[in-house]
C-alpha positions in Angstrom: -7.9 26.6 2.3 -9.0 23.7 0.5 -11.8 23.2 -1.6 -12.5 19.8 -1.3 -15.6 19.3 1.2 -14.5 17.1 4.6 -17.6 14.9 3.6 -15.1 13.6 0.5 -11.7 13.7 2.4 -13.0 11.3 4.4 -13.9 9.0 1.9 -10.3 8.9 0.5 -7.6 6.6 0.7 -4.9 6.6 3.9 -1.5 5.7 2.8 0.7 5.1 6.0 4.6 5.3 5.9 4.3 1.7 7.0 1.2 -0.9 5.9 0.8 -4.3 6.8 0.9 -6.6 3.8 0.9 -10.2 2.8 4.2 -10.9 0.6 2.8 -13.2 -2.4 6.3 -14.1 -4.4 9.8 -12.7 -4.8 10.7 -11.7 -8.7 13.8 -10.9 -9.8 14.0 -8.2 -12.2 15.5 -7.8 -15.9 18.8 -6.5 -14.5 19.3 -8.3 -11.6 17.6 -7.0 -8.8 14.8 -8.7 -6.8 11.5 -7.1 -5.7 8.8 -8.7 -3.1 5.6 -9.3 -4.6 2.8 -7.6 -1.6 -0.3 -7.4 -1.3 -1.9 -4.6 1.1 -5.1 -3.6 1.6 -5.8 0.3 2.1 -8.4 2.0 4.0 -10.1 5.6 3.9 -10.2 7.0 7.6 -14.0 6.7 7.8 -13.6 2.9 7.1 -16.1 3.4 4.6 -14.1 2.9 1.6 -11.0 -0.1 1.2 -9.0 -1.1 -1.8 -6.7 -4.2 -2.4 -3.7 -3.9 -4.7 -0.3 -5.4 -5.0 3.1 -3.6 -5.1 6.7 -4.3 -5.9 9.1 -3.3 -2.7 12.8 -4.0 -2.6 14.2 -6.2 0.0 15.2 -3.5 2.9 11.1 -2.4 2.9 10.2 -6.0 3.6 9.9 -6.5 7.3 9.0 -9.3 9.8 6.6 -8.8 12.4 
């Protein structure tokens, strides 16, 4: 049983397998390897709470739509 009250689950962050995001830049690494700059935008399943950030993913996460 959790202690957290439903009222605050709601109002966290949902982090999908798979998010839509806007790829910003392409930056190769120290040792080689190159990363895709994204930007996503994440959303708490009441809608009531959203966060923008920007992550490194490697090339095979980076999909077309």
């Amino acid at each position: 049983m959790s202690a957290i009250r439903l009222q605050t689950r709601a109002s966290g962050l949902s982090i999908q397998q798979s998010e839509q995001a806007y790829q910003l830049a392409w930056v190769q690494l120290a040792h080689g390897a190159w990363r895709a700059l994204m930007s996503v935008e994440l959303h708490s399943p009441n809608g009531a709470t959203a966060l923008s950030t920007c992550l490194l993913a490697p090339p095979q996460a980076v999909r077309l739509p």
